[in-house]
C-alpha positions in Angstrom: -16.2 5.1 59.3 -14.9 5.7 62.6 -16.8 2.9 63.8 -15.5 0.3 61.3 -11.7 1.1 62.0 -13.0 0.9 66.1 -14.4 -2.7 65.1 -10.8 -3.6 63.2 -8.7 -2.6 66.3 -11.2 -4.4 68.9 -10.4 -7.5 66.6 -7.0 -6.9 66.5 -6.5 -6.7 70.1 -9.0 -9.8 70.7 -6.8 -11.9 68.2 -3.8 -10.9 69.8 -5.0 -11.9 72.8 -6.3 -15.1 71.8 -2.4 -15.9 70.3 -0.8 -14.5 73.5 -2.9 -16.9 76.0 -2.1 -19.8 73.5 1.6 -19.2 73.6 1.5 -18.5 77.5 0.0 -21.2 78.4 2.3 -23.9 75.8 5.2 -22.0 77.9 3.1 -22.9 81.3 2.7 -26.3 79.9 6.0 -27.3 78.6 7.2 -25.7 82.2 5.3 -27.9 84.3 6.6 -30.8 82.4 9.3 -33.1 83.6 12.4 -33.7 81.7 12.3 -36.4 79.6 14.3 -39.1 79.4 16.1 -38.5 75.9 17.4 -34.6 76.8 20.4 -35.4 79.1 21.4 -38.8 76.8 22.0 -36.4 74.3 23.2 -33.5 75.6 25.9 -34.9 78.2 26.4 -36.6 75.5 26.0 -40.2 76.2 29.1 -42.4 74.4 26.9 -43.6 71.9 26.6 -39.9 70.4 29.7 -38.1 71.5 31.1 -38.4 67.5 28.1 -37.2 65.9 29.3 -34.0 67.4 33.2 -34.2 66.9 32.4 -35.1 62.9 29.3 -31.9 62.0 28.9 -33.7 58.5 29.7 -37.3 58.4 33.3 -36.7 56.9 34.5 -40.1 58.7 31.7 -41.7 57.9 31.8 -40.7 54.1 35.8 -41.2 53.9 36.3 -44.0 55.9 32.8 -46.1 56.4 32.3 -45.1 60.0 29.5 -45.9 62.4 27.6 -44.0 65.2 24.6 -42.9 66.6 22.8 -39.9 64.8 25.5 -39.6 61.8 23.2 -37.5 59.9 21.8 -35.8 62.6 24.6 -33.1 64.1 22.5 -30.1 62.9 19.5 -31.1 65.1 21.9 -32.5 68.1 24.0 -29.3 67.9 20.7 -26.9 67.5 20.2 -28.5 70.9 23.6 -28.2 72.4 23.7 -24.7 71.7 20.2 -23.8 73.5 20.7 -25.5 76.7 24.0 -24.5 76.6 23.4 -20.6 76.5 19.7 -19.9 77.2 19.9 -21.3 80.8 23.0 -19.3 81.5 21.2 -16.4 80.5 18.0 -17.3 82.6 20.0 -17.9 85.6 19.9 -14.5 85.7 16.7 -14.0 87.1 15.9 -17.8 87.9 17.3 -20.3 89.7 19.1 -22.7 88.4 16.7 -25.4 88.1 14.1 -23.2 87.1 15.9 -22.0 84.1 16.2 -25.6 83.2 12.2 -25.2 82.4 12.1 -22.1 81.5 14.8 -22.6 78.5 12.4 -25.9 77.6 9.3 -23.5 77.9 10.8 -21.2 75.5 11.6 -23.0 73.2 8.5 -24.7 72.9 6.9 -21.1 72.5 8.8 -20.0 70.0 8.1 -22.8 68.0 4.2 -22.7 68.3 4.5 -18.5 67.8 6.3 -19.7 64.5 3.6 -21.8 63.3 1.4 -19.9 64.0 2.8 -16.8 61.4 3.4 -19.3 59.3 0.3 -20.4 58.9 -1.5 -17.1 58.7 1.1 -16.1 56.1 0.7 -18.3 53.6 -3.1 -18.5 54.1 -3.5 -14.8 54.1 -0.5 -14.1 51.8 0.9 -11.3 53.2 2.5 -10.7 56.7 0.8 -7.8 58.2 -1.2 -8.3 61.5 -3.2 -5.6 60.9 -4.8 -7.5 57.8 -8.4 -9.5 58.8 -7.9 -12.5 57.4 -3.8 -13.0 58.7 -5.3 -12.5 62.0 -8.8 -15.2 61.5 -5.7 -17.2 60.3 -3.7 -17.2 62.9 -6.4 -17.3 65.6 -7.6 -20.8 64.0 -3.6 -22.1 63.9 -3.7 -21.0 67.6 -6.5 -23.3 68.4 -4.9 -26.3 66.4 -1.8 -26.5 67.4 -2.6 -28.1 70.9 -0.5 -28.7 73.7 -2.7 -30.7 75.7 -5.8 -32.0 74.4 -5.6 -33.7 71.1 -1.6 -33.1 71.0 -0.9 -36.6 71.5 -2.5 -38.2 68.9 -1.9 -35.3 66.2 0.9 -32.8 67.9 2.8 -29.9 65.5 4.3 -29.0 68.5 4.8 -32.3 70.6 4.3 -32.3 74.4 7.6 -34.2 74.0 10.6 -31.6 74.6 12.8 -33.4 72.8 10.6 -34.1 69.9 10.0 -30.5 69.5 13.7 -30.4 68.6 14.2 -33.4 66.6 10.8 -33.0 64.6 9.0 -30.0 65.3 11.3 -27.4 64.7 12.4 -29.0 61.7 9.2 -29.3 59.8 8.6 -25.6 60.5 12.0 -24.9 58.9 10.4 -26.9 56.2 7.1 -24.9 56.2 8.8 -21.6 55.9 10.9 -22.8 53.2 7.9 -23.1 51.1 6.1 -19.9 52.6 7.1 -17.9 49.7 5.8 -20.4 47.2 2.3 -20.3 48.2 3.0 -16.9 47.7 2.8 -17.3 43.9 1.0 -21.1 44.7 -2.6 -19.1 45.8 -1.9 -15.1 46.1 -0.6 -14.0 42.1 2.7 -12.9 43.5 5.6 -12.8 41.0 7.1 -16.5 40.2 10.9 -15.0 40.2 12.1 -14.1 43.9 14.2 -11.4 44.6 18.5 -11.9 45.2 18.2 -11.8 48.9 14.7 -14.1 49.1 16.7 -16.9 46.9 20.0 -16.3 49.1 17.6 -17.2 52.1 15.8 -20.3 50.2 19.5 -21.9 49.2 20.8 -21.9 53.0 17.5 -22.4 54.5 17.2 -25.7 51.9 21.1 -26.9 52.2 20.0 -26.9 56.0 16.7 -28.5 55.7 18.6 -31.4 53.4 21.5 -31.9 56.0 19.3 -31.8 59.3 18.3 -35.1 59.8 16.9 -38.2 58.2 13.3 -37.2 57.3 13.7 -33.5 56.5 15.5 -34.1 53.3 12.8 -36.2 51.9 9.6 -34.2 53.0 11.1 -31.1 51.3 12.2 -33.1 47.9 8.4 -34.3 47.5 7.1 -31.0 48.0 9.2 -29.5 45.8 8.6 -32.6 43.4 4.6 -31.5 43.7 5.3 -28.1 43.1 7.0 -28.2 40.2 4.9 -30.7 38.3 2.1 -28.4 38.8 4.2 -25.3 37.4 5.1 -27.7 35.1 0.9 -28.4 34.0 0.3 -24.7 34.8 2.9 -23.9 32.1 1.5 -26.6 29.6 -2.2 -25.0 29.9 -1.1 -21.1 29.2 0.4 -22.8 25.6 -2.6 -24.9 24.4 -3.4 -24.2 21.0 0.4 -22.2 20.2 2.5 -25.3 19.2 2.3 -29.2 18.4 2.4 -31.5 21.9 6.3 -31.8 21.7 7.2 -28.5 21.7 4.8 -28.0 24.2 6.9 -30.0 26.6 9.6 -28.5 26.0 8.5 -24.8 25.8 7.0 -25.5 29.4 10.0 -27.2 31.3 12.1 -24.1 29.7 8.9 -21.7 31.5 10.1 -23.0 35.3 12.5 -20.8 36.3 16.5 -21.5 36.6 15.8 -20.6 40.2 13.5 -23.6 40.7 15.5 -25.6 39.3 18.7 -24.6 41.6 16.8 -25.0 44.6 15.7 -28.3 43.6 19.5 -29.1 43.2 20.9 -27.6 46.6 17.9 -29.6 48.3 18.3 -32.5 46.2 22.5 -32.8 46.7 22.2 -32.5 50.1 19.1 -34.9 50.9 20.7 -37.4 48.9 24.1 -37.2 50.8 22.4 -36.8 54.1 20.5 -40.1 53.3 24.0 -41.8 52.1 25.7 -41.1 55.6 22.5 -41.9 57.6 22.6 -45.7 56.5 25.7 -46.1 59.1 23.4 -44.3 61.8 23.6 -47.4 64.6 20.2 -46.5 65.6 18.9 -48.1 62.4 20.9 -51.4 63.0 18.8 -52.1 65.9 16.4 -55.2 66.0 13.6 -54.9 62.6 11.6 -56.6 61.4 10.8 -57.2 57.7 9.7 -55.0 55.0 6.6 -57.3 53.9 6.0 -57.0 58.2 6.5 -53.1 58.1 4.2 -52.5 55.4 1.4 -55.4 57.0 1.5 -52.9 60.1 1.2 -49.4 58.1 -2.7 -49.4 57.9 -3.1 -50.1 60.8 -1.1 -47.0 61.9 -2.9 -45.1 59.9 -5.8 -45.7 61.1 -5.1 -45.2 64.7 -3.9 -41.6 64.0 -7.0 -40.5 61.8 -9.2 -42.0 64.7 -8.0 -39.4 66.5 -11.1 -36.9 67.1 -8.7 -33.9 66.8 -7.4 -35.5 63.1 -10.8 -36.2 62.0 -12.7 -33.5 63.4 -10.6 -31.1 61.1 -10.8 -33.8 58.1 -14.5 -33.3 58.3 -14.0 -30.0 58.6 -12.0 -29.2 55.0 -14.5 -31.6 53.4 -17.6 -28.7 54.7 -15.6 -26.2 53.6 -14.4 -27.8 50.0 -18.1 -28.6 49.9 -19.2 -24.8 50.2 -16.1 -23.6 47.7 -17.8 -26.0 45.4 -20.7 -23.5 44.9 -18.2 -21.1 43.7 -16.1 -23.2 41.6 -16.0 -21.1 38.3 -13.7 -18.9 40.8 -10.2 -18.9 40.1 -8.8 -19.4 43.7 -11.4 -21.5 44.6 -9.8 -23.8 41.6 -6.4 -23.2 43.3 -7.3 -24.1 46.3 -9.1 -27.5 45.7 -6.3 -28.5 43.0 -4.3 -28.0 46.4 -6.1 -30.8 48.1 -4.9 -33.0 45.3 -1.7 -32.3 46.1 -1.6 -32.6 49.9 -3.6 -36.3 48.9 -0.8 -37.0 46.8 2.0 -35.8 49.3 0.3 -38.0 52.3 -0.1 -41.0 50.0 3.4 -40.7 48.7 4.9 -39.9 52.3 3.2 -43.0 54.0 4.1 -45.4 51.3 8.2 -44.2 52.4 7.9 -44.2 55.8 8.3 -48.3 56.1 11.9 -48.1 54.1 13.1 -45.9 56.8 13.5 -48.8 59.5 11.7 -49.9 62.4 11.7 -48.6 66.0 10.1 -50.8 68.9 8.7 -47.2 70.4 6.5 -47.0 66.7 5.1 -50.5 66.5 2.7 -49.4 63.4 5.1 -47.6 62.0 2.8 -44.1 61.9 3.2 -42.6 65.2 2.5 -39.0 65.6 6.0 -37.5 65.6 6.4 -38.6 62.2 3.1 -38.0 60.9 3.5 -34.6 61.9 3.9 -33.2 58.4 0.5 -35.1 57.6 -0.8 -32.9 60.5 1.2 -29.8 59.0 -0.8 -30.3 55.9 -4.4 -30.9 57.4 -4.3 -27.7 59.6 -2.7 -25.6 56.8 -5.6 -26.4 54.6 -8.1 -26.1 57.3 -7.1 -22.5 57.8 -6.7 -21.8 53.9 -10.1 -23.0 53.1 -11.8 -21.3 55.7 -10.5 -17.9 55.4 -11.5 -19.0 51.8 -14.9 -19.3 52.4 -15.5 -16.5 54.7 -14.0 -14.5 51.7 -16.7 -15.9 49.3 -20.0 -16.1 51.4 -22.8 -13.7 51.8 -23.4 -11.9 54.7 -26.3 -14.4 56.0 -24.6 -17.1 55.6 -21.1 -15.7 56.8 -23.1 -15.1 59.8 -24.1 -18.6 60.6 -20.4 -19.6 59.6 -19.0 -17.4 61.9 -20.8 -18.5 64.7 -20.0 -22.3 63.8 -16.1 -21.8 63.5 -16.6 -20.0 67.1 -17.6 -22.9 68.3 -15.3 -24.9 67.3 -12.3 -22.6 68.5 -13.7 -22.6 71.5 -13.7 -26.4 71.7 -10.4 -26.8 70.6 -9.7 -24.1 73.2 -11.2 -26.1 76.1 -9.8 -29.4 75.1 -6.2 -27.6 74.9 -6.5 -27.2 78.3 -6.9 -31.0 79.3 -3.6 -32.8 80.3 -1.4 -30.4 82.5 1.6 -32.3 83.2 3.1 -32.1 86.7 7.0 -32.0 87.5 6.9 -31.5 91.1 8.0 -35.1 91.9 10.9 -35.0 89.5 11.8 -31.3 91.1 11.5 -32.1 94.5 13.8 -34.7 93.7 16.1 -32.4 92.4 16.4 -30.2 95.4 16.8 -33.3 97.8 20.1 -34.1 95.3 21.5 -30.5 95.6 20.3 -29.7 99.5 21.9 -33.5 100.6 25.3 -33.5 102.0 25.8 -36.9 100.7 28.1 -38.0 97.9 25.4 -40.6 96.9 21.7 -39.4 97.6 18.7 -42.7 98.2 15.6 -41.0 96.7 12.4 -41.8 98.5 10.6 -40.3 95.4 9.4 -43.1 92.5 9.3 -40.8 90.0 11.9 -41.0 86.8 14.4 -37.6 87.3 15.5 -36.8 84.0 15.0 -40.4 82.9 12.7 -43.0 81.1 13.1 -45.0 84.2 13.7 -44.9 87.8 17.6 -45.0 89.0 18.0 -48.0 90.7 21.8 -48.5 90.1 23.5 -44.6 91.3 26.2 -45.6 88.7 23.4 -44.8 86.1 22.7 -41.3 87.1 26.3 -39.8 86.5 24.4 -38.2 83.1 21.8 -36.3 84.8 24.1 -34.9 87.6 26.8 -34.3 85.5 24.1 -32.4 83.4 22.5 -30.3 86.7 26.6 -29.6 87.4 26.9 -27.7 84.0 23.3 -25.8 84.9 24.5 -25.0 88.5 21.8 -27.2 89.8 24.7 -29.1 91.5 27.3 -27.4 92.7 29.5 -30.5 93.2 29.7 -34.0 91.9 26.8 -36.2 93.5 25.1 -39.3 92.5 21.7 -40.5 93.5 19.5 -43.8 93.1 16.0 -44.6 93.6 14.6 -47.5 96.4 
């Protein structure tokens, strides 16, 4: 006895340090890595986006037909004004200036992975209690997955890219823990009616989801879409037999509870006016290219993202796990769980066949790039962890054994190839210091490297952005330009 609850705290201390090393070393990552060139734009704000945070919903451009950059985006552009507004202010505290620049990007970037992580063993496990087994085989596998080097830039949840993090990351984890407590009653028998305070949280957390952004609206309206129809079936199987076919219809649409159906609404209203606003976003007037052309590229797109080994390595993968479940398929949640794969087919199919009608950027040439394929990714990994905690459930002691040993070594290659890629900022803060040590109005840069930029500064006119933005971080403490030779 004493033995086995010695075993189950050993393990609970090794996952915990397996998740701690993970997140360390994404906060190590994301601090060794420059700026990118999108932060400043947005947060000085360039011209092109001042209104999109003078107008928080569109209101101009619903009443009056205006146009600007990022019109249904202030949610996402003031989450970001509001974090490297306050957190490096409160870094400076123990940092210096420039270094609480990283830091607040380092954080960020942690809290994000530490969220999907939970998330993840959550809804695999069903319950949020790290002293259960399977949350924490759960989240040591989302641990391994969600890379930060390795195979992050072909299939990133939580993008190398700092600014990405913000503009798609963190929203599709809003969208995953929106639906957290549906695979609650989805896979683990928990009541289908949520308590006052759980609904409360599911009608802001869905107005917001709807409102933040051009993509976010949509992934959570076909989710929801999925997940009703299959109440909807679920409903139409417990009344085979009772009544004639047409009262059968009916008698299951009235089954799905009024609070499904109000969530659907909030979502639905908000998405819909969200999309309405976001067709006078000036970023989508830039040069495209035609439909027929957008939808001639898609494959192609698709296929360079599932080449990547980290996309079909866990592909493979769920298909040796579905494989075992299939063994034990008179099982109830073994059902559950491959009916699930029919869903997230469904949802990918149904997601890629959109993604042309939203426009065409010269940055995604095949339309699928990883950033928005992220929710593809979301979807792989979730049922990755799902199915094996499954299967580990269902298998005999011999063969858990062997299984064990072959999802070790696995983690431990997604481990090692995690820690492929660091990035290196030295350059870029180097240059930084030269700016703020110089007693020159206008500082020549010997370094080639961009500072806070896509591209070098060759014009100092250009860099007014960046030092205005290391003035309001106390990186500066006057007003200096610079340009690169």
């Amino acid at each position: 006895m004493y033995r086995m609850k010695e075993r189950k705290a050993l393990f609970a201390i090794f996952a915990l340090l397996l998740i701690a090393i993970n997140v360390t070393y994404s906060f190590y990552y994301q601090f060794r890595n420059p700026i990118d060139g999108d932060l400043v734009i947005l947060l000085y704000p360039h011209k092109l986006y001042e209104n999109v945070l003078k107008d928080p919903f569109g209101i101009s451009v619903f009443l009056h037909g205006a146009s600007y950059c990022g019109t249904n985006c202030y949610l996402g552009h003031q989450t970001l004004q509001t974090w490297f507004t306050s957190i490096p202010t409160l870094m400076r505290t123990f940092l210096s200036p420039l270094d609480s620049v990283y830091a607040s990007a380092a954080f960020f970037t942690s809290l994000v992975k530490l969220g999907y992580i939970f998330a993840f063993a959550y809804a695999a496990s069903g319950q949020f209690k790290f002293t259960n087994r399977y949350f924490q085989i759960a989240a040591i596998i989302g641990a391994a997955a969600l890379q930060s080097g390795g195979y992050s830039w072909g299939m990133a949840i939580v993008d190398p890219m700092l600014v990405i993090i913000f503009g798609y990351s963190y929203p599709n984890l809003l969208i995953f823990l929106f639906f957290v407590p549906f695979f609650r009653f989805w896979f683990h028998d928990a009541p289908q009616k949520f308590s006052k305070m759980t609904l409360l949280w599911l009608s802001i957390l869905g107005a917001y989801n709807g409102l933040n952004g051009p993509l976010s609206g949509p992934l959570i309206c076909i989710w929801l879409a999925l997940f009703l129809f299959s109440l909807f079936i679920h409903n139409y199987k417990n009344t085979a037999g009772e009544i004639n076919f047409f009262k059968r219809l009916v008698l299951s649409l009235k089954r799905i509870p009024l609070s499904y159906i109000a969530l659907t609404a909030i979502v639905v209203i908000t998405s819909i006016y969200c999309y309405y606003i976001g067709k006078f976003n000036l970023e989508s007037l830039s040069k495209q290219i035609s439909l027929a052309e957008r939808y001639k590229r898609l494959p192609l797109g698709v296929i360079e993202y599932f080449s990547v080994k980290g996309v079909y390595l866990i592909v493979a993968l769920c298909l040796v796990n579905i494989a075992l479940m299939w063994r034990n398929i008179k099982d109830q949640q073994t059902r559950r769980i491959i009916r699930f794969s029919l869903a997230i087919l469904a949802f990918i199919t149904i997601y890629t066949l959109a993604l042309p009608l939203g426009g065409y950027r010269f940055y995604r040439p095949n339309i699928v790039r990883r950033d928005l394929y992220a929710p593809v990714s979301v979807c792989i990994v979730l049922y990755w962890i799902m199915t094996t905690v499954h299967v580990i459930k269902m298998l005999r002691p011999g063969y858990k054994y062997l299984y064990h040993i072959s999802l070790a070594a696995v983690l431990a290659h997604l481990a090692v190839t995690n820690f492929n890629g660091v990035p290196d900022n030295s350059c870029e803060r180097e240059a930084i210091k030269k700016i703020a040590a110089s007693k020159e109005k206008i500082v020549v840069l010997d370094e080639q490297c961009p500072v806070m930029s896509w591209f070098k500064i060759t014009d100092y006119k250009e860099s007014r952005e960046v030092t205005g933005m290391l003035r309001r971080w106390k990186v500066l403490n006057e007003e200096k330009y610079f340009y690169q030779k």
